[in-house]
C-alpha positions in Angstrom: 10.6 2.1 5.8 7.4 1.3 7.9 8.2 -1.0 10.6 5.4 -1.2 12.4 1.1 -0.1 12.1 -1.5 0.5 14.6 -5.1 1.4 13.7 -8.2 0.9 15.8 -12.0 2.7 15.8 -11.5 2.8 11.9 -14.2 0.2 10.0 -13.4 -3.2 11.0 -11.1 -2.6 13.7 -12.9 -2.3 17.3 -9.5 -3.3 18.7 -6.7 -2.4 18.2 -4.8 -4.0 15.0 -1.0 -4.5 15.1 1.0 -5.1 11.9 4.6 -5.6 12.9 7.0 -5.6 10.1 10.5 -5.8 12.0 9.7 -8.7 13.9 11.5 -11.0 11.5 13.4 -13.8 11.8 17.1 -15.1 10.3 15.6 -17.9 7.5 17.9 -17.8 5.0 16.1 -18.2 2.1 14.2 -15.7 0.2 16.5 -13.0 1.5 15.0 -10.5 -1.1 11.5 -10.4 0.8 13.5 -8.3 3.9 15.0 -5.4 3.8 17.7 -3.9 6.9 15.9 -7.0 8.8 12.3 -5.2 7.6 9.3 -6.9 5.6 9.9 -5.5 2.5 7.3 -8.0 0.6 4.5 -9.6 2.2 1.6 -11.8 1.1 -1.7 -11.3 3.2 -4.5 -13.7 3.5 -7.5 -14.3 5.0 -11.3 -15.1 4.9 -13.7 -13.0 3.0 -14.2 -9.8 5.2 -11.7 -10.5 7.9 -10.5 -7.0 7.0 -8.1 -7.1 4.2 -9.3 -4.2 2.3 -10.1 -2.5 5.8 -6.5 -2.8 6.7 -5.3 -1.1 3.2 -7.8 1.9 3.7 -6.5 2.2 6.7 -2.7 2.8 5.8 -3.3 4.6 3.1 -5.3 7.4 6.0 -2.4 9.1 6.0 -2.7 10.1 2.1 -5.4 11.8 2.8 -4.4 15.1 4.7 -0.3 14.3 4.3 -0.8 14.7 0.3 -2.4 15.7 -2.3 -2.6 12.7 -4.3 -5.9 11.0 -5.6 -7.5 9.9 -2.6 -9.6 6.8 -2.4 -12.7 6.7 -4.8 -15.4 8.9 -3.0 -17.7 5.6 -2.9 -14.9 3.5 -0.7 -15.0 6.7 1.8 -18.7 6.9 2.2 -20.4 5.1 4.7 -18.9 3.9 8.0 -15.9 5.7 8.6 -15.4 4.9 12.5 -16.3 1.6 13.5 -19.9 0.3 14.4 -19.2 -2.2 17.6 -17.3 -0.2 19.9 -20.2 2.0 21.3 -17.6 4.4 22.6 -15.6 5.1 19.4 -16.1 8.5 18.7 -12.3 8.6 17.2 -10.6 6.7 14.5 -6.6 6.3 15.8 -3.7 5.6 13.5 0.4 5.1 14.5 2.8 4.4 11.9 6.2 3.6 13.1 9.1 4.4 10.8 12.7 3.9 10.6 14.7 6.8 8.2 18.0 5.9 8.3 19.1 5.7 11.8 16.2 7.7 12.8 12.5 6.1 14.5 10.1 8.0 13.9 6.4 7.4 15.1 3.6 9.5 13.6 0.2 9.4 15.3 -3.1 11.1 14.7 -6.9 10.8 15.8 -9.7 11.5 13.8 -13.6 11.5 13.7 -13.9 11.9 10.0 -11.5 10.9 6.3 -10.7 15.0 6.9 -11.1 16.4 10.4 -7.9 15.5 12.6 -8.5 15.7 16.5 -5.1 15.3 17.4 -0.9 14.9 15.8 1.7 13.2 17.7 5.4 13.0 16.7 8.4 11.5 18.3 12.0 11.5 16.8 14.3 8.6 18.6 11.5 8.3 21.8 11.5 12.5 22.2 8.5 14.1 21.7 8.7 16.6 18.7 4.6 17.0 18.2 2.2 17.3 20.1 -1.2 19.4 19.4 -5.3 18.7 20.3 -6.9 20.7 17.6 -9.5 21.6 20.2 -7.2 23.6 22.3 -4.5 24.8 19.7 -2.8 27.3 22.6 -0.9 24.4 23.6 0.1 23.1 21.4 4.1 21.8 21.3 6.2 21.7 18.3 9.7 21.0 19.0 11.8 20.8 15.8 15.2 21.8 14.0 15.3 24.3 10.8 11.6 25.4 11.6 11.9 28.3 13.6 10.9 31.0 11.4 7.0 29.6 11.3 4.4 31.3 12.2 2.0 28.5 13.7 -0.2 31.1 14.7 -2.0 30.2 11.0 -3.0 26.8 12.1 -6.6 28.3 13.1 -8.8 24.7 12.5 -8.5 21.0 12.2 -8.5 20.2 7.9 -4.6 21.8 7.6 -2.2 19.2 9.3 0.5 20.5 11.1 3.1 18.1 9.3 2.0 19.3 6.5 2.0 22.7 7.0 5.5 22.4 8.1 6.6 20.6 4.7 4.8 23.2 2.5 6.0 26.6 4.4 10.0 26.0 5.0 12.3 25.3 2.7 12.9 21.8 1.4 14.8 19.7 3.8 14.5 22.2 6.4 13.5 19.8 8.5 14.8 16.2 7.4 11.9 13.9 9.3 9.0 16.1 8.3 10.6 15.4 4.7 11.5 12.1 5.2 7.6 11.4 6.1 5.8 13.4 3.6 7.9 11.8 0.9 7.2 8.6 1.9 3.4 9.4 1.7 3.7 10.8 -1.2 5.3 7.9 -3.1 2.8 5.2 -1.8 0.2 3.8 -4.2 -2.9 1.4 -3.6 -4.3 -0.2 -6.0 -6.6 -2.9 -7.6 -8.5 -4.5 -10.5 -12.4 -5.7 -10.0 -13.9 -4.9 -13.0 -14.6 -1.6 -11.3 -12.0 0.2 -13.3 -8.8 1.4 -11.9 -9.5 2.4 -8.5 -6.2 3.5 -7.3 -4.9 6.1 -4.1 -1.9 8.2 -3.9 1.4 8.5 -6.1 -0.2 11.0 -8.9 -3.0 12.7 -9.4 -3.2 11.9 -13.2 -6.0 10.0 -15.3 -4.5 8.5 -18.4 -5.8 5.5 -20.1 -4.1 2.2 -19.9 -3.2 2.7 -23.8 -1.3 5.9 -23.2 0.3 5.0 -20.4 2.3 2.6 -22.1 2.4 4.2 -25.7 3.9 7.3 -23.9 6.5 5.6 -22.4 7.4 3.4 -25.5 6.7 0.4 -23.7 4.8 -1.4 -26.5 6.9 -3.9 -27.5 7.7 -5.0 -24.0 4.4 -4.7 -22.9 2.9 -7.4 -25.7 6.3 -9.8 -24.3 4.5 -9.7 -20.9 1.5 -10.6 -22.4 3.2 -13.5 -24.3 4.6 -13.9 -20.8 1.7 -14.7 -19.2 0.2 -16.7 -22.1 -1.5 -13.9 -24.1 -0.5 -14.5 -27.3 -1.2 -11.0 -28.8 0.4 -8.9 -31.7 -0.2 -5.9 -30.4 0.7 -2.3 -32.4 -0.1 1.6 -31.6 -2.5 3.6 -33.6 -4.5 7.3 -32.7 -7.8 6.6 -32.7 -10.2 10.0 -32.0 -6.8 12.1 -30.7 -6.0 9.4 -28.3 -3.1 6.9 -28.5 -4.7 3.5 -28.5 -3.0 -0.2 -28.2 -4.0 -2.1 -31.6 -4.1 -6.3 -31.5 -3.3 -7.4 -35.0 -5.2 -10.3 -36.7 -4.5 -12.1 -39.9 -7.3 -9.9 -41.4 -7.5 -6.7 -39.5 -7.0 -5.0 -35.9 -9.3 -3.8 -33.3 -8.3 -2.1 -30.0 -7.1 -4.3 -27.0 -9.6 -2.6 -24.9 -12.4 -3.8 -27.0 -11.4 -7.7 -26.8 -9.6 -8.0 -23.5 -10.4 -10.3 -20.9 -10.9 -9.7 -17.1 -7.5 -11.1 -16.6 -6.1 -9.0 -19.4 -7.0 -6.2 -18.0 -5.7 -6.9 -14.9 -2.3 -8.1 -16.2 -2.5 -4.7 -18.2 -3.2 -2.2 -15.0 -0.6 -4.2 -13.2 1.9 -3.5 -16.2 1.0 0.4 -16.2 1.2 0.7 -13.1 4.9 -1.6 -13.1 6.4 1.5 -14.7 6.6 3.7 -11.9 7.2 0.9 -8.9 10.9 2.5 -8.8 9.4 5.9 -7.7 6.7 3.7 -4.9 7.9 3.7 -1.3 4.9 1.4 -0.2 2.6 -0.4 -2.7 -0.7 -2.0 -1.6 -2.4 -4.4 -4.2 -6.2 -5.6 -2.7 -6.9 -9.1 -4.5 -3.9 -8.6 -7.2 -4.4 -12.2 -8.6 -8.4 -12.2 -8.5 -8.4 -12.8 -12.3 -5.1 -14.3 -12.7 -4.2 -17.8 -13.5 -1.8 -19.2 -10.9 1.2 -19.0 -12.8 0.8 -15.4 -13.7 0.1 -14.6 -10.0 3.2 -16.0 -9.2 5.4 -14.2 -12.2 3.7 -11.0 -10.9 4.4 -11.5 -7.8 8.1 -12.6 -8.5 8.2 -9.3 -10.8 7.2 -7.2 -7.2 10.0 -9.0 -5.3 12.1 -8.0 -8.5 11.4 -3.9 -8.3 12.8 -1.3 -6.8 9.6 -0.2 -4.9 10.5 0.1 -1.3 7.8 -1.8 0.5 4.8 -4.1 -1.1 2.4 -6.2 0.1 -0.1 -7.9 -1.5 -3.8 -9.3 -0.4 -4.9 -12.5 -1.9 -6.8 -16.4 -1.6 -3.8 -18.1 -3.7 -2.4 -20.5 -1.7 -0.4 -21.8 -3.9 2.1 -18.4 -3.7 2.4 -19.3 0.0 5.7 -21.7 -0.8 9.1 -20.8 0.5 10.4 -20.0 -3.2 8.5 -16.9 -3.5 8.0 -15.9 0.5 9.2 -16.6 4.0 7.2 -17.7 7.3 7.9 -13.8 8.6 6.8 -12.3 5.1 3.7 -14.3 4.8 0.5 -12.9 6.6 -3.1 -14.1 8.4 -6.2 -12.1 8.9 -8.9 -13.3 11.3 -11.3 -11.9 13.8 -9.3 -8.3 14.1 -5.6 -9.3 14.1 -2.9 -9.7 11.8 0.3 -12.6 12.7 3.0 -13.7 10.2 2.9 -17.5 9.9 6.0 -17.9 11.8 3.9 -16.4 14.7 1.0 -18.6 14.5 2.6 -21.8 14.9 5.1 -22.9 17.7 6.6 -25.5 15.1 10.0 -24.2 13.8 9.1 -24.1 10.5 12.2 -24.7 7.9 13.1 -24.2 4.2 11.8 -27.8 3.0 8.2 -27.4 4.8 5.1 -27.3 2.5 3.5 -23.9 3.9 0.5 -24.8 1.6 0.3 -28.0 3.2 0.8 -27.0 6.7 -2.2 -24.4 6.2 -4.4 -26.3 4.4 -4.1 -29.2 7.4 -4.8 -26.2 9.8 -1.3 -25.5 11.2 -1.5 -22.2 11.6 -3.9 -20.4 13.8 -4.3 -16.8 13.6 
């Protein structure tokens, strides 16, 4: 699991931004949001551009040259890579913290660009395993069980990173941290809904529709009692429409494609469904503005439906207040954005805050500061 993120140079972060996810507390409600005392669901909010999507591009980095999963769209890599205010920030610097099994495991890297790393840092229990400049590759220090028979003479530039040269040159689970973290990037997915399409990063490199995501897996019938679920009151059926599987809604006199009559909110309810089938194989899921088109109560059944899989991690961004109740979160699970830092509630009051307290209330009467 992740336990802890540091990122700073990258877009919005001049500073350095700490998200701590094993600084929780013993609440004993809403046990299911924490995991081996670990966020293991977590609502974020904050103010229009006080970094949200800034912090999800910037945990998803590692995708980039640990996998080779769909990367962001091209569009939300362009511009502004390194941040704009610090006039001395020639690097953008990530550190994930992890804990596998009984093992911590910190993973660092530098980079100026989405694909040229400067530098790689690993350290196993506090001992340094990792450690190479790609500007001066004769010394670099690699210090790791079941690896031996590499020849790191190959690493000859900056775009091949050295974890991941490891992982695709021994044999599988030569080494069980360099597995450990290369199949945790590999199983996490980002994701989100803005009428812009599904704009999604990591866990597959596939581009099926919507219809045949759920057709495929014979999902159709449970797919139209989510709908119904959420109040869409749709008869829906399965028909091949120019080779492609396409989901039918059925009317008193005739049918027509969902696609062709679906709503915003539909839609979303619909990507968030496809993408619901594979949570079991996500080890971190990161939804920007899941509930923008959803009515209250369906952000709230989605939400509870998260809490509910077997994905590892998940946090989501959003404006709802009306999630932020200690039914579906906790103080330590629930998140503020402002001016370049992230705090859980419980950290941005010093009232002890207790199962009967109205978090809603409390931040809409300015109880928490950030």
């Amino acid at each position: 699991m992740l336990t802890r993120f540091e990122v700073s140079g990258f877009r919005a972060f001049s500073n350095p931004l700490v998200f701590n996810l094993d600084s929780t507390s013993n609440y004993n409600f809403c046990t299911d949001s924490i995991s081996n005392d670990v966020v293991s669901r977590g609502l974020i909010y904050g103010r229009n551009g006080s970094g949200k999507s800034s912090l999800g591009f910037a945990l998803f980095d590692i995708t980039i040259h640990l996998t080779t999963n769909k990367s962001l769209d091209s569009k939300l890599l362009s511009g502004n890579y390194l941040n704009l205010d610090t006039a001395n920030s020639k690097l953008a610097e990530f550190s994930y913290t992890f804990k596998f099994n009984n093992d911590v495991v910190v993973y660092s890297y530098g980079k100026k660009n989405p694909f040229d790393l400067v530098y790689e840092k690993l350290t196993i229990n506090k001992k340094k395993a990792i450690d190479i400049d790609y500007s001066n590759l004769d010394k670099k220090y690699i210090s790791l069980e079941g690896i031996e028979s590499l020849d790191f003479s190959k690493i000859v530039d900056n775009h091949v990173s050295i974890i991941k040269y490891i992982f695709a040159n021994s044999v599988n689970g030569a080494n069980k941290t360099i597995t450990n973290l290369v199949n945790f990037a590999n199983g996490m997915l980002w994701f989100r809904s803005l009428n812009q399409g599904n704009q999604y990063n990591g866990l597959t490199n596939g581009s099926r529709s919507l219809d045949e995501i759920v057709i495929t897996a014979n999902k159709l019938k449970n797919f139209e009692e989510f709908l119904h679920e959420n109040g869409i009151k749709e008869k829906l059926s399965s028909e091949v429409i120019n080779g492609r599987p396409t989901i039918m809604c059925n009317f008193k006199c005739g049918r027509t494609p969902l696609a062709s009559i679906a709503s915003s909110g539909t839609f979303a309810l619909w990507l968030y469904y496809s993408w619901m089938l594979s949570l079991d194989n996500v080890s971190f899921l990161f939804i920007d503005e899941f509930d923008a088109f959803y009515h209250y109560e369906s952000a709230a059944l989605v939400y509870e439906s998260i809490k509910k899989s077997k994905c590892l991690q998940a946090f989501v961004t959003t404006h709802d207040i009306s999630l932020m109740n200690n039914e579906l979160t906790r103080p330590d699970c629930c998140f503020l954005m402002c001016d370049g830092r992230i705090k859980a509630l419980k950290d941005c009051t010093d009232k002890e805050i207790r199962e009967g307290h109205n978090l809603e209330k409390m931040y809409r009467n300015g109880a928490f500061v950030c």
